[in-house]
C-alpha positions as CSV (number, residue, x, y, z in Angstrom):
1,X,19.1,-40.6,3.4
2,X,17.1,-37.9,5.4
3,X,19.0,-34.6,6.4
4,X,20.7,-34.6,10.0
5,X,18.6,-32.6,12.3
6,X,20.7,-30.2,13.6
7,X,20.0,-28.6,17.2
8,X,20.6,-25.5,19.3
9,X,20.5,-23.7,22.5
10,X,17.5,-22.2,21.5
11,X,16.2,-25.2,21.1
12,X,17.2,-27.1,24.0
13,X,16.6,-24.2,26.3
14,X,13.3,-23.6,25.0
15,X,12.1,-26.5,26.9
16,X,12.1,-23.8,29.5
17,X,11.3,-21.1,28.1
18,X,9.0,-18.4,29.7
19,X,7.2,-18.3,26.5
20,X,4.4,-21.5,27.0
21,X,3.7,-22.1,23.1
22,X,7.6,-22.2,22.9
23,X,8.1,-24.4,26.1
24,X,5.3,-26.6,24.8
25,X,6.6,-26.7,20.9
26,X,10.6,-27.7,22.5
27,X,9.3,-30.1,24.4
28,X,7.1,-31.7,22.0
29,X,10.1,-32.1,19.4
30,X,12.3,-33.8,22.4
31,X,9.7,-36.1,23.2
32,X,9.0,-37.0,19.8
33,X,12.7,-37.0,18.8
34,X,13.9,-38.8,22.1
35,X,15.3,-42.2,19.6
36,X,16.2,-40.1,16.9
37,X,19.6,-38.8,16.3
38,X,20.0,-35.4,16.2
39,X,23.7,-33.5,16.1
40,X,24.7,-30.5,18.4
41,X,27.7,-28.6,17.9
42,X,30.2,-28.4,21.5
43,X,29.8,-24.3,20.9
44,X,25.7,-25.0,21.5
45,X,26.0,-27.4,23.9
46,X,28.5,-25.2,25.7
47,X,25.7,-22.5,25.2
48,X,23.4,-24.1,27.6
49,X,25.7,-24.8,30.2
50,X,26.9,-21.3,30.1
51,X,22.8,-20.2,30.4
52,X,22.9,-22.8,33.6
53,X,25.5,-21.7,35.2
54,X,24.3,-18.1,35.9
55,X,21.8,-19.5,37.6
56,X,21.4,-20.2,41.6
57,X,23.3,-23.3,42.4
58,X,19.6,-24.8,43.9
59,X,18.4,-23.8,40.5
60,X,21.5,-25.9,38.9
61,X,21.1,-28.7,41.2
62,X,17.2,-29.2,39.9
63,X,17.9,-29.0,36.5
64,X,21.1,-30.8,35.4
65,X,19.8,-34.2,36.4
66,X,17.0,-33.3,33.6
67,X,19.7,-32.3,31.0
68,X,22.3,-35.1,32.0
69,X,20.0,-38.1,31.7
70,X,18.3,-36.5,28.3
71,X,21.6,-36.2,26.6
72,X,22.7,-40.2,28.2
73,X,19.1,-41.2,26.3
74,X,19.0,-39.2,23.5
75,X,21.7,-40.1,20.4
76,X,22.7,-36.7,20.2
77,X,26.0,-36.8,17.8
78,X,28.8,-33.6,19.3
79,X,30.5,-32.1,17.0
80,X,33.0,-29.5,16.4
81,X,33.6,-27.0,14.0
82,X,35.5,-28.2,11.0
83,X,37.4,-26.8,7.9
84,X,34.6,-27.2,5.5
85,X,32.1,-25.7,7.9
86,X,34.3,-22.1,7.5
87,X,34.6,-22.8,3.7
88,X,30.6,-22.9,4.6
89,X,30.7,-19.9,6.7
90,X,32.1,-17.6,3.9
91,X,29.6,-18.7,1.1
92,X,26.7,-18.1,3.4
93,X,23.7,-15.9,2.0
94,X,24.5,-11.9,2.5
95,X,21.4,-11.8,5.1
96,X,23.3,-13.4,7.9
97,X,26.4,-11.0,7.4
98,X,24.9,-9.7,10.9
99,X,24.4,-12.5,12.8
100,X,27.0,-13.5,15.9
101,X,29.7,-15.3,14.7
102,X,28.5,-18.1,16.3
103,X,25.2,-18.2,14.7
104,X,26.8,-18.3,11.6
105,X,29.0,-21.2,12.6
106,X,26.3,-23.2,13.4
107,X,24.5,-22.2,10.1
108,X,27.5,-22.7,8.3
109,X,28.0,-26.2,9.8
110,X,24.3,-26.8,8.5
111,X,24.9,-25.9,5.0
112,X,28.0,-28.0,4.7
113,X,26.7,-31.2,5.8
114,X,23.6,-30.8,4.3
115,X,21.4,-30.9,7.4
116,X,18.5,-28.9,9.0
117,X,18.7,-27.1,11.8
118,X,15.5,-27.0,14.2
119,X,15.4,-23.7,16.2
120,X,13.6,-21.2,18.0
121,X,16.0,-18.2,17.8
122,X,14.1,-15.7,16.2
123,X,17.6,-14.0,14.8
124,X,17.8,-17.3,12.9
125,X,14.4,-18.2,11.6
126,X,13.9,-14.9,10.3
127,X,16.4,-16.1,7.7
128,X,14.6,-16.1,4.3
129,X,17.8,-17.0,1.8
130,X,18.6,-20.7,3.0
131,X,15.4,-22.5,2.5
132,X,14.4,-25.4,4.2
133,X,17.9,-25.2,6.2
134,X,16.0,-24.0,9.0
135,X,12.9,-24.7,10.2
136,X,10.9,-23.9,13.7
137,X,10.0,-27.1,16.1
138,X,6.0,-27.7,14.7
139,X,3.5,-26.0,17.1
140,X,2.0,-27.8,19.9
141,X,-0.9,-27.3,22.0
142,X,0.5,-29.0,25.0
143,X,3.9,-30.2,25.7
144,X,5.3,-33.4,25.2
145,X,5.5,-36.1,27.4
146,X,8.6,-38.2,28.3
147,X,9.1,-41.8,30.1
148,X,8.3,-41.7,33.7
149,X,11.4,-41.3,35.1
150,X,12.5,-38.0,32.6
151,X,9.5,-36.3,32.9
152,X,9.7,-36.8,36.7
153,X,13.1,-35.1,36.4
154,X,11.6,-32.6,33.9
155,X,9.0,-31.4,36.1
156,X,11.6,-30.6,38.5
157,X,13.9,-28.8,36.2
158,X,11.4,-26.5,35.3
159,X,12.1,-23.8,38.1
160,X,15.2,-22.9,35.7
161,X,13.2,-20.3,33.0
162,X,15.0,-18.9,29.6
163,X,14.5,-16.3,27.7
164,X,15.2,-18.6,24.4
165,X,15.3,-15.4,21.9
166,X,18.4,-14.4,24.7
167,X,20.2,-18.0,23.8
């Protein structure tokens, strides 16, 4: 059974980021993964709405219909934080001692199910002790393409911009 792609704010943000090789990269691995199932943890999904919100209210308005219908198409699995993910959190290499707490939550809730977590936080794939636990979206030259109708709503969500290293 293949790992459980795990995914973050980073991530999911970086489909608007203000870096173009990171916006194009996000949103090639969304509209290649769009059937798949990925898992997000409620603190990383909580993330983005937080990013969101501190934005202009026009600015909301044209980029939650992007972010609502993606997450009704996409089998994205939420999860919370469980026991064995801070069993996880204390066994976790000594490199990511100074990460946010939450970044080592999410890590943690990586290592103890076994998954891989696809990212573009640079705090995160700096990370050189847990192997093929996390990995960058694959490089893309131009960004991927959704159905019609989401890419319609895409286009319009991109006057929201991130700063995906901020996430």
């Amino acid at each position: 059974m293949a790992p459980e792609l795990y995914l973050d704010a980073s991530l999911f943000m970086g489909m608007h980021s203000t870096d173009p090789s990171v916006r194009a990269a996000c949103t090639a691995f969304f509209a290649s993964h769009l059937d798949r199932p990925v898992v997000m943890t409620y603190e990383e999904v909580g993330r983005c709405d937080d990013f969101v919100w501190h934005a202009p209210r026009e600015v909301q308005d044209d980029y939650y219909p992007f972010m609502d219908v993606l997450h009704s198409l996409m089998p994205i699995t939420r999860r919370a934080y469980t026991d064995a993910d801070l069993a996880a959190a204390a066994a976790l290499p000594a490199e990511t001692s100074g990460l946010r707490v939450r970044d080592r939550l999410l890590l943690a809730s990586v290592v103890a199910t076994g998954g891989r977590l696809i990212t573009v936080n640079p705090r995160l794939t700096a990370l050189t002790g847990l192997g093929p636990s996390v990995r960058e979206p694959e490089p893309a030259a131009e960004r991927g393409v959704f159905p019609a109708a989401l890419d319609e709503l895409y286009e319009r969500s991109l006057v929201l911009e991130a700063d995906h290293a901020a996430l």
